[in-house]
N, C-alpha and C positions, 0 to 999 in steps of 0.2 A: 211748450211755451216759446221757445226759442225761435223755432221755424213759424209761428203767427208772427213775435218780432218781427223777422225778416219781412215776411209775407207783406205786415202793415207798413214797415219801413220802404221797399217797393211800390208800392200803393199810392203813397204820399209823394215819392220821386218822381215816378208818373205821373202823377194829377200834374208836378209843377211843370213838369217835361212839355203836357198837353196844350198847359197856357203859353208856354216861351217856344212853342217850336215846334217839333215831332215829336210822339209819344215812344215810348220803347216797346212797348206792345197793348193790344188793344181789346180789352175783356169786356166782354157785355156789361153794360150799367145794371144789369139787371141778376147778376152770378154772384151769390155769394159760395164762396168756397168752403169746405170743410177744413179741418185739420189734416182727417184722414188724403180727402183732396189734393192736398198742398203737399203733401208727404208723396205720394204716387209722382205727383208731376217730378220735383228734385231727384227724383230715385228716378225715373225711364231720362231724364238728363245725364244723369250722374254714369247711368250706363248707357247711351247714347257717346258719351265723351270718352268714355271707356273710365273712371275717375277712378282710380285709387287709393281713395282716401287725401290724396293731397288736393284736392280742388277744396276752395271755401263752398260751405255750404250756401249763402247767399250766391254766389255765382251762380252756381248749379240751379238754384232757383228761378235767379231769372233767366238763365237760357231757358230754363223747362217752361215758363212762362209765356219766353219771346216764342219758342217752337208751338206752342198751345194756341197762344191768342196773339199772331200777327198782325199788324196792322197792314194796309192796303199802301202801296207805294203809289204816290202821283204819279197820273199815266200810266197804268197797268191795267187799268176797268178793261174787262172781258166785254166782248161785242159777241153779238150773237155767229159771228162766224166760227170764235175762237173755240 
């Protein structure tokens, strides 16, 4: 229950991030995520960062998130040479 919290509470920061600015990361309008889902992604962060137990779980979350579903930086579209 805890990590949906977080999950929803990201979700919601983003949406507002989307209207005032840059989003923090960019998940298809059309992905709904499992629990199991959302558990996998924090945990390949968590050991990606190498965490120890001292990382917040929320952190770990959105790294696993921002590493998952990146958004696209202005000025970086691929050309067909690239």
């Amino acid at each position: 229950m805890y990590l949906d919290g977080v999950k929803g509470g990201l979700m919601a920061y983003n949406a507002w991030l989307r209207r005032h600015g840059q989003p923090s990361f960019c998940m298809p309008g059309n992905l709904a995520s499992s629990t199991e889902q959302t558990e996998e992604i924090m945990l390949k962060s968590a050991d990606k960062r190498s965490a120890k137990g001292d990382a917040l779980v929320a952190l770990l979350l959105l790294w696993g998130i921002q590493d998952t579903y990146p958004c696209e930086k202005p000025g970086t579209e691929k050309t067909d040479s690239q």
